[in-house]
N, C-alpha and C positions, 0 to 999 in steps of 0.2 A: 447503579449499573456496574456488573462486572468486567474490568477489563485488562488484560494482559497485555505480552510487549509482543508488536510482532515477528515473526519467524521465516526469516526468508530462506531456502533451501540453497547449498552450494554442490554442487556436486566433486567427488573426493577423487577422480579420472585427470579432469581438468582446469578444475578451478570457478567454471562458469555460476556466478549467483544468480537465479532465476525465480520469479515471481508472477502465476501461483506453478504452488508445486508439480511435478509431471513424474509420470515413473519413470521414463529414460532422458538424458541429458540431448539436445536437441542440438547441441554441436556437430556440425560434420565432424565423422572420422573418430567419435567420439562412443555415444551412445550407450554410459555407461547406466547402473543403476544402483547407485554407490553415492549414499548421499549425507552431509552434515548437514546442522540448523544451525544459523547465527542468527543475534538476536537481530533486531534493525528497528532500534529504539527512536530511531529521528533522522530526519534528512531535509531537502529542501524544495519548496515549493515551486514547479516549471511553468505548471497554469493554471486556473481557474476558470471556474464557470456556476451559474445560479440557474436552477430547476423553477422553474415559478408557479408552470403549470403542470399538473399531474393529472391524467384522466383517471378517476375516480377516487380524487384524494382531494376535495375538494376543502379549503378551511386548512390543510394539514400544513401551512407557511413553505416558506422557501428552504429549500434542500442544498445546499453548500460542498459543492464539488471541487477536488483539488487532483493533478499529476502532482506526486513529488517523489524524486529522486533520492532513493534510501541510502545511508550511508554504505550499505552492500552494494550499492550499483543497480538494481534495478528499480525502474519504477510504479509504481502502486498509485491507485484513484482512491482515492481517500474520502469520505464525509469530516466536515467539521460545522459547529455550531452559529457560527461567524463567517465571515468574507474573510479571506485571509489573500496577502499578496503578492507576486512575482517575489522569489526571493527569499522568502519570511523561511526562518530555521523553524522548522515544527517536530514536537513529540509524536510516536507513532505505536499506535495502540488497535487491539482486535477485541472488539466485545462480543458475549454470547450468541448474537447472531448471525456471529462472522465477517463481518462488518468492521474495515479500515478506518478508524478518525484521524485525525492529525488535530491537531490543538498549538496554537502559539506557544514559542519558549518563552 
C-alpha cells in the first residue's frame, strides 16, 4: 500500500489550519484564498469507535475509526488497523484512496 504523510492546509491571511481543504478561508472577516500545506505527520487520539456492521460488506471484519487532533490543530477521522485509545500519540498518513490512517507510535 502506498502511502504519504498528511497535508493539512493553513491559510497564508490568517493563520487558520483547516481540514479538508476548501477554496476560501471560512473565518469571518477573513475569506482569503491564499493558502500553504504543512505536513501533519501525527497527532493525538480524542475518540474512537468500531463499525461492526456494514450493509453489503458482509465477512469484510471490523472498521477501526478514530478523531485525532493533528499536531496542526485540526481534527481528522481517521481508519486504523487496530483499536487504538483515548490518548494514544499516533502517525498520520493518506493512502491511494484518500484515506486517513493513524497507526500507533
Amino acid at each position: 500500500m502506498s502511502e504519504t504523510v498528511l497535508v493539512i492546509p493553513r491559510c497564508n491571511a490568517c493563520g487558520e489550519a483547516l481540514f479538508p481543504a476548501r477554496y476560501r478561508c471560512p473565518r469571518p472577516r477573513c475569506g482569503a484564498a491564499d493558502w500553504t500545506s504543512e505536513p501533519a505527520a501525527g497527532g493525538a487520539v480524542e475518540e474512537t469507535t468500531v463499525v461492526r456492521h456494514r450493509v453489503g460488506a458482509q465477512g469484510a471484519g471490523d472498521v477501526y475509526l478514530s478523531s485525532v487532533r493533528t499536531q496542526a490543530g485540526p481534527v481528522v477521522i481517521a481508519r486504523s488497523d487496530t483499536a487504538l485509545r483515548e490518548g494514544e500519540r499516533v502517525a498520520l498518513t493518506i493512502d491511494e484512496a484518500m484515506r486517513v490512517w493513524a497507526r500507533a507510535r
